[in-house]
C-alpha positions in Angstrom: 7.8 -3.5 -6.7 7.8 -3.9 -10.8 9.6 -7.1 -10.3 6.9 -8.4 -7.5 4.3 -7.5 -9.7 5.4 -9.2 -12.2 6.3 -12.7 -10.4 2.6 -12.7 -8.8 1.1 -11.5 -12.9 3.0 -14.4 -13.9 1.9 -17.4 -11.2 -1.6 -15.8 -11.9 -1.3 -16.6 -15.5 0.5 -19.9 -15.6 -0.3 -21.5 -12.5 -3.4 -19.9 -11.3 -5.2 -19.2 -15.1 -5.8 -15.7 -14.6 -8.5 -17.0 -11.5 -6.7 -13.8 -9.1 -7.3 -10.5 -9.4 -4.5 -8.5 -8.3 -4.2 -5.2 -6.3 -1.5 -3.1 -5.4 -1.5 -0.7 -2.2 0.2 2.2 -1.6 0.9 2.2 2.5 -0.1 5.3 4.5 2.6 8.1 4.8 5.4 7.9 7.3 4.7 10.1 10.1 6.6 13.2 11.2 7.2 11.0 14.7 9.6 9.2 12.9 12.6 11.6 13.9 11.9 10.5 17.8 10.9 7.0 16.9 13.1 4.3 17.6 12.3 3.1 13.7 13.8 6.3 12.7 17.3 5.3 11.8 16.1 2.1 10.2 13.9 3.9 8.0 16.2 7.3 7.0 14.1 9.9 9.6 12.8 12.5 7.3 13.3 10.9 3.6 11.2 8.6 4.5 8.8 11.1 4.9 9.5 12.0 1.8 9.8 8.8 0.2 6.3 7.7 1.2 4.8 10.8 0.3 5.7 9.5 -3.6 4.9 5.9 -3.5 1.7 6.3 -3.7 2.1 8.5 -7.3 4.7 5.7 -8.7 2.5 2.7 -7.6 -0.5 4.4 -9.5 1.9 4.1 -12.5 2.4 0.5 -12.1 -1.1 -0.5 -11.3 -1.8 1.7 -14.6 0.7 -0.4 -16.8 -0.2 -3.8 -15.7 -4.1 -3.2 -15.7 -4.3 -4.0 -11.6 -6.3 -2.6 -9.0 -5.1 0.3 -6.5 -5.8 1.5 -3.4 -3.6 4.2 -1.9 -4.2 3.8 2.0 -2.7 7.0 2.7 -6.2 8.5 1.4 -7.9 6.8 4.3 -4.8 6.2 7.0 -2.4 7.6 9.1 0.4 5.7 11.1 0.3 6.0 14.0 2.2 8.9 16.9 4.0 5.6 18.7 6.3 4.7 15.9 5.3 6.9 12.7 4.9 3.4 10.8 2.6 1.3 11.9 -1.2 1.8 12.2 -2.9 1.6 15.4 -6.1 -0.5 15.6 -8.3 1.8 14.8 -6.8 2.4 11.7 -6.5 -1.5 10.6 -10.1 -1.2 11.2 -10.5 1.3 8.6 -8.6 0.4 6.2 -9.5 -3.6 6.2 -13.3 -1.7 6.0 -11.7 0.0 2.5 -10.1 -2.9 1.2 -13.2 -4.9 1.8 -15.6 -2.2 -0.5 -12.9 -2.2 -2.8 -13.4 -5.8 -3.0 -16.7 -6.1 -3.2 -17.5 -3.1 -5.6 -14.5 -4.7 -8.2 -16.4 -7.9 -8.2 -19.6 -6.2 -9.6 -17.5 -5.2 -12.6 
């Protein structure tokens, strides 16, 4: 994610003259589903649990270092009990609802 960040901190700069502001998302938490979920192998059944449970704390780090915004969708989503990764429609609802006050409260700034 350090590397990402810095490719699209660098096209912002160079190409793009600072013009974007930038914000990074922490996705919601993997669900306990995943051990019966079909994306359960893919994804490592319960360390992924675990792992999401800590993205979150290390993308707050980044965000901090490079001076970008953060949202950490796990604060206002949950995946949903289909697949333990994706969100049902409700919850895109939601969190498109966050994203958007985020926007528009970062623009008063």
């Amino acid at each position: 994610m350090e590397m990402f960040i810095q490719k699209v901190l660098m096209i912002n700069r160079f190409k793009m003259k600072n013009k974007l502001k930038v914000v990074l998302m922490a996705p919601p938490i993997v669900g306990d589903n995943i051990k019966e979920s079909w994306f359960g192998d893919s994804f490592g059944y319960e360390k992924a649990i675990q792992v999401s449970k800590k993205l979150a704390e290390h993308y707050k780090i980044l965000s901090d270092i490079y001076k970008i915004g953060f949202i950490n969708a796990a604060d206002y989503v949950t995946t949903s009990n289909e697949d333990s990764i994706h969100m049902d429609a409700a919850n895109h609802e939601k969190l498109g609802k966050v994203v958007a006050e985020y926007i528009k409260n970062d623009m008063k700034k």
